[in-house]
C-alpha positions as CSV (number, residue, x, y, z in Angstrom):
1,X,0.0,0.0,0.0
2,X,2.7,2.6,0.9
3,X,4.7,1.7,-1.9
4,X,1.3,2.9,-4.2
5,X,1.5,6.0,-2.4
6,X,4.7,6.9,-3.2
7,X,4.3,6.2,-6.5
8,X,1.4,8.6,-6.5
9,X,3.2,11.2,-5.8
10,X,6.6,10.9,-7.3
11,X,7.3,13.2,-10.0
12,X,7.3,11.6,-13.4
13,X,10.4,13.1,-15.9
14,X,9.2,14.5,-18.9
15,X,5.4,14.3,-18.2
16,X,4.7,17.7,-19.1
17,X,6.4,17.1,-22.5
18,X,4.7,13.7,-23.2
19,X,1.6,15.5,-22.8
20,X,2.1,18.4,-25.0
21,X,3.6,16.2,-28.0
22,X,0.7,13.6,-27.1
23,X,-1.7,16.8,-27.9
24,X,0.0,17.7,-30.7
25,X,0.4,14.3,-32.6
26,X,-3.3,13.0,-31.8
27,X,-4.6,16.5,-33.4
28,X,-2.7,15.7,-36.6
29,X,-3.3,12.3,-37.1
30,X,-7.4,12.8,-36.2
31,X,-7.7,15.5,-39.1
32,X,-5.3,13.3,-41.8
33,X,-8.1,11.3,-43.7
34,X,-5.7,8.5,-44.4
35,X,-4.8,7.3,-40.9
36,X,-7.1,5.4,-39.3
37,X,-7.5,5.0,-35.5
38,X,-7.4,1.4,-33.4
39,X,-11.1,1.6,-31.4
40,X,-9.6,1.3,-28.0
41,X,-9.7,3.5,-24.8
42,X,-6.2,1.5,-23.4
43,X,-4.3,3.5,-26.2
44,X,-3.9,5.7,-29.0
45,X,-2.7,3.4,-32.1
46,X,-3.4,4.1,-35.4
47,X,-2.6,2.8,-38.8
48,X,-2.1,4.1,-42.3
49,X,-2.4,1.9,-45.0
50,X,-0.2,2.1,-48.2
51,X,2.4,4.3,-46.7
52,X,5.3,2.6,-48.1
53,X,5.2,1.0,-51.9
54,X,5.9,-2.2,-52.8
55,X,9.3,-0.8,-54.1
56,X,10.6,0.5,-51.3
57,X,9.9,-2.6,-48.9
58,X,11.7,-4.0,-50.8
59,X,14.8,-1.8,-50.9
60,X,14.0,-1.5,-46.9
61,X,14.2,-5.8,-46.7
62,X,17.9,-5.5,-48.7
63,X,19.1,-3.0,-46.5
64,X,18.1,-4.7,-43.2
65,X,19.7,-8.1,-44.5
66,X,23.3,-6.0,-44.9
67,X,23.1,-4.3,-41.2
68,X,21.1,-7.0,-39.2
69,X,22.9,-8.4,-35.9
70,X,21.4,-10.2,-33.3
71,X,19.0,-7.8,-31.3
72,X,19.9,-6.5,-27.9
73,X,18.1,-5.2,-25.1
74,X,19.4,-2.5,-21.7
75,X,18.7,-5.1,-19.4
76,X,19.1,-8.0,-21.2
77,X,21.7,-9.9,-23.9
78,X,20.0,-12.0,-26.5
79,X,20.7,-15.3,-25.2
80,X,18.3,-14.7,-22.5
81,X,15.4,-15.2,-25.3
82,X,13.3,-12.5,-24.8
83,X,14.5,-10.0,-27.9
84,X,15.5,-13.2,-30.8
85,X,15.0,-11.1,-33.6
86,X,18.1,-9.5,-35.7
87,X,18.2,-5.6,-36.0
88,X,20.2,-2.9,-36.7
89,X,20.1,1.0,-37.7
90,X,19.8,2.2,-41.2
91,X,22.0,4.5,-42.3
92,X,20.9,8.0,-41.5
93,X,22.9,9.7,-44.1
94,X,21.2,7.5,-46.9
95,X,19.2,10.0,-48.8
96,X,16.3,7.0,-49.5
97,X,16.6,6.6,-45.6
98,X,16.0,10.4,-44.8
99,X,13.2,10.9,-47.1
100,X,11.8,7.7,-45.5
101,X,12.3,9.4,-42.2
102,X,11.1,12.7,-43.6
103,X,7.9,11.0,-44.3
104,X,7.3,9.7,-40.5
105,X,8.2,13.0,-39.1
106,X,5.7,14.8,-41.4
107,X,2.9,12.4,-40.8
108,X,3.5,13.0,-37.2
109,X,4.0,16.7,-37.0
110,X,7.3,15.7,-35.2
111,X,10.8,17.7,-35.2
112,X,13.3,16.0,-37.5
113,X,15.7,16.1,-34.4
114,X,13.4,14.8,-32.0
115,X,13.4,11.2,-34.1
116,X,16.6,8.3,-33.7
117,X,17.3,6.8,-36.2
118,X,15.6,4.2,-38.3
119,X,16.1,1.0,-36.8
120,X,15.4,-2.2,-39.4
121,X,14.3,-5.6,-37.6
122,X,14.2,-9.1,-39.1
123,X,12.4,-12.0,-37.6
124,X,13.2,-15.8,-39.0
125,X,10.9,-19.0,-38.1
126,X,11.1,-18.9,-34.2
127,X,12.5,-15.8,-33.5
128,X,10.0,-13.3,-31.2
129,X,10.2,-10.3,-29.2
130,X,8.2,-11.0,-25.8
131,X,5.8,-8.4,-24.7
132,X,7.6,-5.1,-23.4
133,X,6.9,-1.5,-23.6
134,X,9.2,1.3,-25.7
135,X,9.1,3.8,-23.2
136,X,12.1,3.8,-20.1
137,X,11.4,3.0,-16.8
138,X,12.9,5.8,-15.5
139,X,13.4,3.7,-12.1
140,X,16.4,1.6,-14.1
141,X,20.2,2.8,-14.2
142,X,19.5,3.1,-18.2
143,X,17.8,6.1,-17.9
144,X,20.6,8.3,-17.1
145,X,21.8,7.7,-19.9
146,X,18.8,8.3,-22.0
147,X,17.9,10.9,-20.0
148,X,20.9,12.8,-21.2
149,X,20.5,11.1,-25.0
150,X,17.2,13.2,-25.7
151,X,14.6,11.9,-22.5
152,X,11.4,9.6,-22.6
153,X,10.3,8.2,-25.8
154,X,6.9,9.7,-27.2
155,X,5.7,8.0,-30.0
156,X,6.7,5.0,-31.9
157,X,6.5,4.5,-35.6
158,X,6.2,0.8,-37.1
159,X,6.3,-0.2,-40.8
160,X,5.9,-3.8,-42.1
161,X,7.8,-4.5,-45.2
162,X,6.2,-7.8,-45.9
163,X,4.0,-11.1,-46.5
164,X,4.6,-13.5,-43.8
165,X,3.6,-16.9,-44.2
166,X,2.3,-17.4,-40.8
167,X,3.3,-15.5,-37.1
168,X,4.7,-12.4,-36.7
169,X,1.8,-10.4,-35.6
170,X,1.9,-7.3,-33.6
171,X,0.1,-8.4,-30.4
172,X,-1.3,-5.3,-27.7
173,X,-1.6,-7.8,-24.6
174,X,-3.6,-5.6,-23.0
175,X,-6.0,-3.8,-25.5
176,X,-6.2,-7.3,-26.9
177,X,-5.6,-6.9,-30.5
178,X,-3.2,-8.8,-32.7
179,X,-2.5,-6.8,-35.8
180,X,-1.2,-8.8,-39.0
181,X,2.1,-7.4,-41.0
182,X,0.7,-6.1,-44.2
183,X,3.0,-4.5,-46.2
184,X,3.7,-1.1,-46.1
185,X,1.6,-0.2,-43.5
186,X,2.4,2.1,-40.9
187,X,1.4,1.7,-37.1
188,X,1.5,4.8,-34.9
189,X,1.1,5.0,-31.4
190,X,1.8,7.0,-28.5
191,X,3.6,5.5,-25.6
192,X,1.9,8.2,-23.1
193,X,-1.4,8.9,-21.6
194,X,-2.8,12.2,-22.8
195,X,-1.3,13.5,-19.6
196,X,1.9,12.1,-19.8
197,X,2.5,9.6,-18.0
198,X,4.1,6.4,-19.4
199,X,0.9,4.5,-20.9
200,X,1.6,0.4,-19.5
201,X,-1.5,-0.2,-22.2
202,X,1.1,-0.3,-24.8
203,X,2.6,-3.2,-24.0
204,X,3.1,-5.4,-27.0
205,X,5.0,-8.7,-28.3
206,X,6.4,-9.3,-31.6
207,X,4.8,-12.9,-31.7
208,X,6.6,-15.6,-32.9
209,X,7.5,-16.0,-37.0
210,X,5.9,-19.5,-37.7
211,X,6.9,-19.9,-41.2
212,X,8.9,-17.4,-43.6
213,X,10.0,-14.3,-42.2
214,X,8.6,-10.5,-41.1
215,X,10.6,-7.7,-41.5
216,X,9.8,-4.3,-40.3
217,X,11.2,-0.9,-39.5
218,X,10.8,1.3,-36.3
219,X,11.3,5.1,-35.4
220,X,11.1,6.6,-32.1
221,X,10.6,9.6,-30.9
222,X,12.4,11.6,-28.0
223,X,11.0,14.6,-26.0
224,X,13.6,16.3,-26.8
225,X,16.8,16.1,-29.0
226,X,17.9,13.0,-30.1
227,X,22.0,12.2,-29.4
C-alpha cells in the first residue's frame, strides 16, 4: 500500500512534454483522412495503409539483411530469449533513408531532431520479441543515460515490409488486439497517456514468426533532441 503512495506522488520526468507532444500528434493524425485510428480506450494506435510502396519494402528488406545483428536489449543480452529477432540501424545519411524518415516525421508533425534513427528488424521461423513497452522506466540505471540522449520516448512508428507466411503479428496484450504485417503499413502509437504519464496499455510482443520471415522498420521519438 505505501509503496502505491509513493508512486502517486513521485514526480514523473518528462510528463509535461509527453503531454504536449501527445496533444500535438493526436490533433494531426485525427484530421489526416488517411490514418485510421485502433477503437480502444487502453491506447492511442493508429494505422495508415499504403504508406510505403511495394518498391521501397523491398529496398528496406535488402538494407536490413546488410546491417542485421542479433537484437539487444538494456537489461538484457540475446541469449536470455526475450529479444530473438536480428536488427540494426539504417544508415541516417542515406538520402532514401532520410526521405523515408522525412515522411514519418511529417505524418506525425514531429521535429526531425526529436526522431533516432531508423532501426530495421528481421524475424526468422522462431525468432520473437516477448511483450515489453518502448518507453524507459525511468526507475532503471539506463535512464541516465537516455535521459541525457534526448529523455522519454513519445511515440513509436512501425512499418511492415512484408508477407509473412504465418506468425509475426503485432500483439497489444492488454487492449487485446493482434494486428497482422501487411505490407507497407504504418502503425503509430503514442507510448503516453494524454497526460503524460508512461501509458503500460502499450505493452506489445512481436509474436513468434511461424513460417517465412517478417521484416519491419521502427522510429522513435524523443521529448527532446535526439544524441
Amino acid at each position: 500500500m505505501g509503496h502505491d503512495m509513493s508512486a502517486k506522488n513521485e514526480i514523473i520526468p518528462d510528463k509535461d512534454a509527453l503531454a504536449r507532444v501527445g496533444e500535438s500528434v493526436r490533433k494531426r493524425l485525427k484530421a489526416d483522412p488517411q490514418v485510421y485510428q485502433v477503437e480502444t480506450d487502453k491506447a492511442e494506435i493508429f494505422a495508415i495503409g499504403d504508406f510505403l510502396s511495394a518498391e521501397e519494402c523491398k529496398r528496406l528488406c535488402t538494407m536490413i539483411d546488410l546491417v542485421a545483428k542479433p537484437s539487444t536489449l538494456h537489461e538484457q543480452d540475446y541469449a536470455s530469449g526475450f529479444r530473438t529477432s536480428y536488427s540494426g540501424d539504417l544508415d541516417p545519411s542515406d538520402s532514401f533513408v532520410k526521405s523515408i524518415s522525412r515522411r514519418i516525421d511529417d505524418l506525425l508533425g514531429m521535429a526531425p531532431k526529436c526522431g533516432e534513427a531508423i532501426q530495421g528488424q528481421r524475424y526468422l521461423p522462431g525468432q520473437q520479441f516477448k511483450p515489453h513497452n518502448d518507453w524507459f522506466y525511468t526507475s532503471e540505471k539506463y535512464w541516465e543515460l537516455e535521459r541525457k540522449r534526448g529523455g522519454q520516448r513519445c511515440w513509436t512508428a512501425m512499418a511492415f515490409l512484408n508477407e509473412v507466411e504465418e506468425g509475426g503479428e503485432t500483439h497489444f496484450t492488454e487492449v487485446g488486439i493482434k494486428i497482422e504485417p501487411k505490407p507497407g503499413v504504418l502503425l503509430v502509437w503514442n507510448n503516453a497517456l494524454p497526460d503524460g504519464t508512461p501509458n503500460e496499455g502499450t505493452i506489445h510482443a512481436g509474436t513468434p514468426v511461424l513460417k517465412g520471415a517478417k521484416y519491419v522498420i521502427t522510429k522513435w521519438y524523443r521529448t527532446r533532441e535526439w544524441k
